[in-house]
C-alpha positions in Angstrom: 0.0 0.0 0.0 2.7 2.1 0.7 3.6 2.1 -3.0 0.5 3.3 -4.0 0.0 5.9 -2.2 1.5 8.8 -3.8 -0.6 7.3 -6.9 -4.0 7.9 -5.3 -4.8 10.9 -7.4 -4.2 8.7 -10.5 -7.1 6.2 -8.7 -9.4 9.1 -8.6 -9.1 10.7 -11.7 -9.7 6.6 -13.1 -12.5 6.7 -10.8 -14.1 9.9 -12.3 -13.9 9.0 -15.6 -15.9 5.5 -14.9 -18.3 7.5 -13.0 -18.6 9.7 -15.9 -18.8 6.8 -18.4 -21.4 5.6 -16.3 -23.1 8.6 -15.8 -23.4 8.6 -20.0 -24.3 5.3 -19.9 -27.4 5.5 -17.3 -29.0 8.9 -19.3 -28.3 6.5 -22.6 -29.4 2.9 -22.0 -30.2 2.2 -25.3 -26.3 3.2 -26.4 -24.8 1.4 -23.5 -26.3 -1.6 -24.4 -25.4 -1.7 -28.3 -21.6 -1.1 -27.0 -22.1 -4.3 -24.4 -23.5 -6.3 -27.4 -20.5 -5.3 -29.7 -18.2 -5.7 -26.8 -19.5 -9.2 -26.7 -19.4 -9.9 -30.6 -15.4 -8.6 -30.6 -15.0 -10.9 -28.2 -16.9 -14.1 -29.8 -14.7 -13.1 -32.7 -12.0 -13.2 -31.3 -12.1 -16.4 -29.5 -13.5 -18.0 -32.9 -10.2 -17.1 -34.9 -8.3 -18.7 -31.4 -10.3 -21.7 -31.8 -9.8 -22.3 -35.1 -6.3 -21.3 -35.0 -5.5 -23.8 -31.9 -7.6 -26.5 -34.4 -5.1 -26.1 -37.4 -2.4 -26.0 -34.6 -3.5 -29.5 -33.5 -4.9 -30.8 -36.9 -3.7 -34.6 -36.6 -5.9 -34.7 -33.5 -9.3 -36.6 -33.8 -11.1 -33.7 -32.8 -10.2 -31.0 -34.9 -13.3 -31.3 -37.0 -15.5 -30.3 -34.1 -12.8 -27.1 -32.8 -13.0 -26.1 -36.6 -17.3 -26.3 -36.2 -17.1 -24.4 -33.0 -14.6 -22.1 -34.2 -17.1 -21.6 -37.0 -19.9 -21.3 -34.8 -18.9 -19.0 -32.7 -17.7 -16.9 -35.3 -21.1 -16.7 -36.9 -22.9 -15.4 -33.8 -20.3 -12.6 -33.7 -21.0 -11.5 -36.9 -24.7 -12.1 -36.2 -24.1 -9.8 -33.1 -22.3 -7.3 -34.9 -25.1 -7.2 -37.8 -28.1 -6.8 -35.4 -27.0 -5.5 -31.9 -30.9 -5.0 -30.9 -31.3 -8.8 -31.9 -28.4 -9.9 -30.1 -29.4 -8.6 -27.3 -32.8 -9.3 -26.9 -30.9 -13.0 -26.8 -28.4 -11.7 -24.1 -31.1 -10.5 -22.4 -33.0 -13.4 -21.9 -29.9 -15.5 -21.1 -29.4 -13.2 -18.5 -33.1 -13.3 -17.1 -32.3 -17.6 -17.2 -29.3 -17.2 -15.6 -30.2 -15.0 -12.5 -33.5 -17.6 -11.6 -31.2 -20.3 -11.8 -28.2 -18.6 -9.6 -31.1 -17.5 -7.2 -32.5 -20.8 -6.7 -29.5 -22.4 -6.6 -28.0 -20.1 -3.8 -31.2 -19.8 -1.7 -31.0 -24.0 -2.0 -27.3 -23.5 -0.7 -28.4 -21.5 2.1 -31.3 -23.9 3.2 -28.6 -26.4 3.4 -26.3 -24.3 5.6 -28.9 -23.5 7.8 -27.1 -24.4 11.4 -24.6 -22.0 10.3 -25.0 -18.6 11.5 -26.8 -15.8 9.0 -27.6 -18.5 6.7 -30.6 -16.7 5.8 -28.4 -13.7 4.3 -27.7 -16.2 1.7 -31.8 -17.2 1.0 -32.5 -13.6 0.8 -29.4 -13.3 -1.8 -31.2 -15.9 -3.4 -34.2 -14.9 -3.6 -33.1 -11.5 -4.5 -31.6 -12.4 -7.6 -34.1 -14.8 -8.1 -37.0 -11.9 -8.6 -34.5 -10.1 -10.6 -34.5 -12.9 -12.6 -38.0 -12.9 -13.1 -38.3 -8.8 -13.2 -36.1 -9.3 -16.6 -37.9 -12.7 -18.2 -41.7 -10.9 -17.5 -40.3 -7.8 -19.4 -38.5 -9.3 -22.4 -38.3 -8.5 -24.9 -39.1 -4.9 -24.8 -36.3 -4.5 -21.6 -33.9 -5.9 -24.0 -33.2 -2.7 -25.3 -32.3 -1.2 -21.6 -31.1 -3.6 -19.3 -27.8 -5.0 -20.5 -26.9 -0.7 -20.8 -28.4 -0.4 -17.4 -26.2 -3.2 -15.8 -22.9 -2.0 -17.9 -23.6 2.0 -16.3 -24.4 0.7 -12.9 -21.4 -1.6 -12.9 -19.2 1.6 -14.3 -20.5 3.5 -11.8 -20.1 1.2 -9.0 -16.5 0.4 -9.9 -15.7 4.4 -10.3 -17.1 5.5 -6.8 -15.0 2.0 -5.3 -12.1 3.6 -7.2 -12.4 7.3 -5.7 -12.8 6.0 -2.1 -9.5 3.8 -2.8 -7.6 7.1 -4.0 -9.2 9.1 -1.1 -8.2 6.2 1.0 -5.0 6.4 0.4 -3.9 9.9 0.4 -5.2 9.6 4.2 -2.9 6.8 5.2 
C-alpha cells in the first residue's frame, strides 16, 4: 500500500472518468447496451479465430473437425451480433433473465442447506433477491432488451468508479 500511495490521485481521476462513463451510460441505455453487445461480438470473434487457430495447430488430433465447427460457430454469432445489436441482445437479455432464476435458486437451496450455520438466511435472501430479478427481466423481455444489458454496464461503471475514488481518497489519508 505504501507504493500506492502517492498514486491515489491517479485512482481518482480513473475513478471519475468510470463514474462519468457511467453517468453517460445511465441517461443513454439504449447506447450502453449496443456497445455491451459489440463488446461481446469482438469478443466471440475473437475467441472464434483462437479456436480455429488452436484447431489447425492440432490438426492430426481426432477432434479437430469439431474445434473447426465451433470455431465456425462462434464466429457466426459474432458476426450475427455485430449485424443486429438489438437482436443480439434481446438474446443476451434473456440468457441473462435464465441465468439469475437459476443462480437464485441455486444459492437460496445452498443456504437452506447451511442452515445451522449462523446468517444462513443472508444467503436465501441473496437468493431470492436475484431470483425476482430474474424474473423482473424474463416478464419484461423482450421490450427491456433494449435497456437492461446498458443499465447493468452504467451501474457496474458507476459502482466500480465510486470504489475507485474512495480507494484514491483512501490512500492519500494513510
Amino acid at each position: 500500500m505504501g507504493e500506492l500511495r502517492h498514486r491515489w490521485g491517479w485512482f481518482v481521476a480513473f475513478g471519475l472518468v468510470l463514474v462519468l462513463l457511467g453517468t453517460v451510460g445511465l441517461l443513454n441505455m439504449l447506447v450502453a447496451t449496443v456497445a455491451s453487445v459489440y463488446t461481446v461480438a469482438i469478443l466471440m470473434l475473437i475467441g472464434a479465430g483462437t479456436q480455429i487457430a488452436h484447431a489447425f495447430s492440432v490438426k492430426s488430433w481426432s477432434g479437430f473437425l469439431l474445434w473447426v465447427l465451433g470455431g465456425v460457430v462462434y464466429a457466426i454469432a459474432g458476426f450475427a451480433a455485430l449485424v443486429n445489436p438489438l437482436l443480439a441482445s434481446a438474446i443476451l437479455t434473456l440468457l441473462l433473465a435464465a441465468a439469475l432464476i437459476v443462480s437464485g435458486v441455486v444459492r437460496a437451496w445452498v443456504g437452506f442447506q447451511a442452515r445451522p450455520a449462523p446468517n444462513w438466511g443472508w444467503v436465501v435472501l441473496s437468493g431470492a433477491v436475484t431470483f425476482l430479478a430474474g424474473l423482473v427481466i424474463a416478464m419484461g423481455w423482450p421490450v427491456n432488451s433494449l435497456w437492461v444489458l446498458g443499465m447493468f454496464l452504467a451501474l457496474d461503471l458507476l459502482f466500480q468508479g465510486w470504489a475507485m475514488i474512495a480507494f484514491g481518497l483512501a490512500l492519500k489519508r494513510r
